[in-house]
C-alpha positions as CSV (number, residue, x, y, z in Angstrom):
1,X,0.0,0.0,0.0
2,X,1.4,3.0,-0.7
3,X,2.1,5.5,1.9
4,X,-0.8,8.1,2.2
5,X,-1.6,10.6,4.7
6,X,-4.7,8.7,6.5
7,X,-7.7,9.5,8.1
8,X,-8.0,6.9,11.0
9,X,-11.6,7.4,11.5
10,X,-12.2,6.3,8.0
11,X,-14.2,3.5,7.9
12,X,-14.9,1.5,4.6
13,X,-18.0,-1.4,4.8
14,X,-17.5,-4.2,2.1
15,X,-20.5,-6.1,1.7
16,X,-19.9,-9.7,-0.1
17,X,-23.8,-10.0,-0.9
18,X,-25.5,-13.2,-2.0
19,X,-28.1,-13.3,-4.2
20,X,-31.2,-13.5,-2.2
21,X,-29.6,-14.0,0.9
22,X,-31.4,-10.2,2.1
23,X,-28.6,-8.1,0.2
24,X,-31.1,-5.3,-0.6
25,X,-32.6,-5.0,3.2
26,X,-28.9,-4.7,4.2
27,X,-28.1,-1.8,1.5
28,X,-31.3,-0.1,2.4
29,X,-30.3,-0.2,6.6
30,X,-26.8,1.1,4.8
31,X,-28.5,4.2,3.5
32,X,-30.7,4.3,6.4
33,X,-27.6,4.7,8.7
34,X,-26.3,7.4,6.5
35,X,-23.5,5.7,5.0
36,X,-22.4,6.8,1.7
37,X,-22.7,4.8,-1.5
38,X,-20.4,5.3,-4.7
39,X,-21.7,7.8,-6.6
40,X,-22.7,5.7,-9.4
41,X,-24.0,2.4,-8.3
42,X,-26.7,-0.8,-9.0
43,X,-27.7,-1.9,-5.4
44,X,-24.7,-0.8,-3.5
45,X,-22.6,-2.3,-6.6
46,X,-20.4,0.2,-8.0
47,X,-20.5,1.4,-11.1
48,X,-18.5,3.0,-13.9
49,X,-18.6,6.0,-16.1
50,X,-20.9,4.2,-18.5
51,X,-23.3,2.4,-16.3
52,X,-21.4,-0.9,-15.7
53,X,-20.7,-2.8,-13.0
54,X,-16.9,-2.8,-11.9
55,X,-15.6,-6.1,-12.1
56,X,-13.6,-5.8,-8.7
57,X,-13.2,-9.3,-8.5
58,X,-10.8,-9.2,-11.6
59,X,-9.0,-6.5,-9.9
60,X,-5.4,-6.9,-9.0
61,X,-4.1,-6.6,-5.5
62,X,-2.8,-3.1,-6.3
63,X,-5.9,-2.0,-8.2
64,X,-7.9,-3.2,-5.6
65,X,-5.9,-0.9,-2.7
66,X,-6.3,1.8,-5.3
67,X,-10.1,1.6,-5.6
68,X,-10.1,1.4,-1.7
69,X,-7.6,4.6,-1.9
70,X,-10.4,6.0,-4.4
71,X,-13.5,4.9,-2.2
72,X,-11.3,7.4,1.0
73,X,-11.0,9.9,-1.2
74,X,-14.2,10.3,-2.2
75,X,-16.1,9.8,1.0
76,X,-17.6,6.4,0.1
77,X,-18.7,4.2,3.4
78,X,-19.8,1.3,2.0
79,X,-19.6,-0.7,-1.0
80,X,-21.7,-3.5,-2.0
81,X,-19.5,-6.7,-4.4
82,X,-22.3,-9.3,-5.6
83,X,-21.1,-11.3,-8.4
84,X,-17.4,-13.0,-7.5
85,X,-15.6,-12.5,-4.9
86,X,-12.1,-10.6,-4.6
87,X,-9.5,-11.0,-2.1
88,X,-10.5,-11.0,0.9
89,X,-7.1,-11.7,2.9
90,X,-5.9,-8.0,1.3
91,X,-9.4,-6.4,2.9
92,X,-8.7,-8.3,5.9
93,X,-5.0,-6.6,6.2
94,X,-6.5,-3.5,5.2
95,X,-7.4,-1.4,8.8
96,X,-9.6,0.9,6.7
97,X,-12.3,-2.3,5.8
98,X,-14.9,-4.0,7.4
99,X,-15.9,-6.6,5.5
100,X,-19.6,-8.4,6.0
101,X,-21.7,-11.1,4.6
102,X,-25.2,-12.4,5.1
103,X,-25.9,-15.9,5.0
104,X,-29.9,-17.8,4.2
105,X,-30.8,-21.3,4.2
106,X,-29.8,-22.9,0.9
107,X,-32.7,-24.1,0.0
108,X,-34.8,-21.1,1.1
109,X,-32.1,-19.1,-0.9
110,X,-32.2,-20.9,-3.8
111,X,-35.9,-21.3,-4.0
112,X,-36.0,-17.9,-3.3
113,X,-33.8,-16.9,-6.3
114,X,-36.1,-18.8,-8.2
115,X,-39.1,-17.3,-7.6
116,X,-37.6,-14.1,-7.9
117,X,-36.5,-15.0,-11.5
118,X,-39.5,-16.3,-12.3
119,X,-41.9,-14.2,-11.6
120,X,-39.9,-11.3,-13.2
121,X,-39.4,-12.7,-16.4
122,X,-35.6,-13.6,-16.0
123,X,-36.2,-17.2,-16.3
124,X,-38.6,-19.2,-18.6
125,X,-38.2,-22.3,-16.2
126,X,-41.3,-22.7,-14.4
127,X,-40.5,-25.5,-11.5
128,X,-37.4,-25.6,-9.4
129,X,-36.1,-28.6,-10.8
130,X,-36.1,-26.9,-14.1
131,X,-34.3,-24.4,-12.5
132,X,-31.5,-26.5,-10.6
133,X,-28.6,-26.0,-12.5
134,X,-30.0,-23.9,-15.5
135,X,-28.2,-20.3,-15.4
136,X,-25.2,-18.9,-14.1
137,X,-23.6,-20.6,-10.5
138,X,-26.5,-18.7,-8.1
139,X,-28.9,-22.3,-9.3
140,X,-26.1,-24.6,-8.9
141,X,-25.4,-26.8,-6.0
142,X,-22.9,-25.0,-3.4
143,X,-23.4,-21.4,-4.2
144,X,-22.0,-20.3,-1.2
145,X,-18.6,-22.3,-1.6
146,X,-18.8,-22.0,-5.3
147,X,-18.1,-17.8,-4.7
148,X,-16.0,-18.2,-2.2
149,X,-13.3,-20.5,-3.4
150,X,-13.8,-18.9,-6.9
151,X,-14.9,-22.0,-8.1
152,X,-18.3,-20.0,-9.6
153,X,-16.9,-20.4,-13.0
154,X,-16.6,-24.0,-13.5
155,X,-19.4,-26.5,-13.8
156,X,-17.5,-29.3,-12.0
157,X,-18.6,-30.3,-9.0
158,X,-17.9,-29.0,-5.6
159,X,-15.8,-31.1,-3.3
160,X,-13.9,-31.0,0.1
161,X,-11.2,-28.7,-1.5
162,X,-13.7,-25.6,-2.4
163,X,-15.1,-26.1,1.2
164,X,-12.0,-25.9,2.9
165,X,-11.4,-23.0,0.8
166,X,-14.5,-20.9,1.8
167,X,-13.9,-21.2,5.1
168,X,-10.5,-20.0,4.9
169,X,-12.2,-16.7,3.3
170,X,-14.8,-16.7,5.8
171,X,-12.2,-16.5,8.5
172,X,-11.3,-12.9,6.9
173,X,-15.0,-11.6,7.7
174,X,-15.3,-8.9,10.6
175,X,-19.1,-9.9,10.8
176,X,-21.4,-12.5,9.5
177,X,-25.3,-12.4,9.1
178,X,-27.6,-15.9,9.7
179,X,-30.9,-14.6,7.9
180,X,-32.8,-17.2,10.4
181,X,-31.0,-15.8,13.3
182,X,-33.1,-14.1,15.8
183,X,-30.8,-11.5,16.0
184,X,-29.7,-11.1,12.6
185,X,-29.7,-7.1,12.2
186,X,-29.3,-6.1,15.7
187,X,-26.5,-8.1,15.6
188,X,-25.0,-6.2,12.8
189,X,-26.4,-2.9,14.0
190,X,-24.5,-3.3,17.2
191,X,-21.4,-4.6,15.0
192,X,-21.4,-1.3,12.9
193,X,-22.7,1.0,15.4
194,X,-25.9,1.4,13.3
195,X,-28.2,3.2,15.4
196,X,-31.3,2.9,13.2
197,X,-33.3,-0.3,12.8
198,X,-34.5,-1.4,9.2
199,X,-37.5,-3.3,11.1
200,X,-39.1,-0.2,11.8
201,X,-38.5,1.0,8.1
202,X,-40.0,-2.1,6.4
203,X,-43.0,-2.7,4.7
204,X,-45.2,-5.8,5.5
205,X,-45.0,-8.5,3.0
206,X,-49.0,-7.8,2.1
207,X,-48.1,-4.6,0.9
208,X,-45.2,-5.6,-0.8
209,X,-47.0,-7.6,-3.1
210,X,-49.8,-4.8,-3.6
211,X,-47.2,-3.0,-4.8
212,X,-45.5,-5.1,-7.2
213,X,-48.9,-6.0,-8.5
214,X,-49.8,-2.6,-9.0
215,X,-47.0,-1.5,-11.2
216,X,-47.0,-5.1,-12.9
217,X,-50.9,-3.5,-14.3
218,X,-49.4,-0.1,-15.3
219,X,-46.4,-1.3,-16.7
220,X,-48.7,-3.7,-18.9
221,X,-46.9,-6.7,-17.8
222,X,-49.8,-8.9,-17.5
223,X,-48.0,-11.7,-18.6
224,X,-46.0,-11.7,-15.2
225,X,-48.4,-10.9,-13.2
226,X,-49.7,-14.3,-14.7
227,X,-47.0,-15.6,-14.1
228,X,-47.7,-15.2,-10.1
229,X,-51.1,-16.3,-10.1
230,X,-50.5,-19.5,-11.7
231,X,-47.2,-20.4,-10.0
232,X,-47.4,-19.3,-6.5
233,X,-44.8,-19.9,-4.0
234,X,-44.9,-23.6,-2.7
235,X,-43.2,-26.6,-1.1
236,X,-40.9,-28.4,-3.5
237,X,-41.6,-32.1,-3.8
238,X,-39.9,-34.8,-1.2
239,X,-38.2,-36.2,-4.0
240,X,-36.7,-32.5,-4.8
241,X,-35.6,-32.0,-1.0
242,X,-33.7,-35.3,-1.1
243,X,-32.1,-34.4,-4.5
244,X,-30.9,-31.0,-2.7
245,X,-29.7,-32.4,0.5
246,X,-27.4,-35.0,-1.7
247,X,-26.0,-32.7,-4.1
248,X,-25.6,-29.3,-1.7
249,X,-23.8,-31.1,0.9
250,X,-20.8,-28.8,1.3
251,X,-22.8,-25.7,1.1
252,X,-24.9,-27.5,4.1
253,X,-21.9,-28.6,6.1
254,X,-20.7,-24.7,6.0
255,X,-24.4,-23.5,6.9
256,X,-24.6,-25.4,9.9
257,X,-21.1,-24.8,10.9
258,X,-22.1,-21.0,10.8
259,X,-25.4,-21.7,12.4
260,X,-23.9,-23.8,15.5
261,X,-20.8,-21.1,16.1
262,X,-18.4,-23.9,15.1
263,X,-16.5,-21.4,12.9
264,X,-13.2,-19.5,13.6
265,X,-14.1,-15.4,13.8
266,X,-11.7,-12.9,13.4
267,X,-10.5,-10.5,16.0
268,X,-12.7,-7.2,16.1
269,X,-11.4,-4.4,14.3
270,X,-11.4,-1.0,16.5
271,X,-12.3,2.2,14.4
């Protein structure tokens, strides 16, 4: 890193986010806590001078201190990465970065990110098992370790190597998020010194969908709004569970680790 006159109270969040693992709720409870976004940016993801996501994952180790560098120097709080993930051992060394994740149930994740697709026209699957395995690594088995150990590229299977690999990322988180945790947000409020709660700012899910099917009418997409009449959200088969249990065993094996606190933190970072 280069030397730099620093300001020590400068504080940089790096949000690994999940697809459909709450990433939005936690950019919104970002905003809400008046941290500052990059100028330019999809979701918390930043992006460039023509509207593209910047692929920090590609980034070396020196442009990626350099975008940090660039983040300082331009106020930015909080940054939002969704897609791959980057190195996570230079954040780690890095005392200007906090770096956080959120964590769901895989299944309720991945069935999740199918509906999600579904019902907004991004995928013309219409049944999870369709879906399994059908676009990009967020419907294959072992999301989770597939991003971690940078394994999201390849079709091959995940084994005990990518597993052992995610954890050793993990390990470089400040704070991690269980979704089903009671305590999910006040957790990471109290983590981040967050004083305002996104609870209080949410609307129910009743409305939510008033809303969504209000703007589906005006926007003349009739044919999604079809789309969730006919295929409402619902159990997947037995025969689908035990299919998913088999083949997302690692992805499991790290969830429950996380879950039961079996899992090596690191040392809290003073700012």
């Amino acid at each position: 890193m280069e030397n730099r006159n620093r300001n020590d109270q400068y504080r940089l969040i790096w949000f690994q986010h999940f697809h459909k693992a709450a990433g939005t709720s936690i950019v919104n409870l970002a905003k809400l806590n008046q941290e500052v976004l990059y100028p330019n940016h999809d979701n918390g993801n930043p992006l460039d001078e023509n509207g593209q996501i910047i692929p920090l994952w590609d980034y070396s180790d020196s442009e990626l201190t350099q975008f940090i560098d660039r983040c300082e120097d331009m106020g930015v709080t909080f940054v939002a990465n969704e897609w791959e993930a980057v190195n996570f051992e230079l954040l780690a060394n890095d005392p200007r970065v906090f770096i956080i994740t959120c964590f769901r149930d895989p299944l309720k994740r991945l069935l999740s990110n199918f509906y999600f697709d579904y019902w907004s026209g991004y995928t013309n699957c219409d049944s999870i098992e369709q879906y399994l395995n059908s676009d990009g690594c967020f419907t294959m088995f072992n999301y989770y370790c597939r991003i971690l150990s940078r394994h999201n590229g390849s079709v091959k299977s995940v084994d005990v190597a990518q597993f052992e690999a995610a954890q050793v990322e993990l390990a470089h988180f400040d704070h991690l998020v269980l979704l089903e945790s009671d305590r999910n947000f006040s957790d990471l409020r109290k983590a981040l010194n967050w004083p305002v709660n996104v609870q209080s700012r949410h609307q129910n899910k009743s409305s939510q969908f008033n809303r969504r099917v209000i703007k589906l009418i005006l926007s003349g997409r009739i044919d999604l709004l079809w789309r969730r009449f006919s295929h409402p959200r619902e159990q997947p088969s037995q025969a689908f569970l035990n299919l998913f249990a088999q083949g997302n065993h690692w992805d499991q094996k790290l969830y429950a680790a996380l879950k039961s606190g079996d899992f090596q933190k690191r040392p809290a970072k003073s700012h």
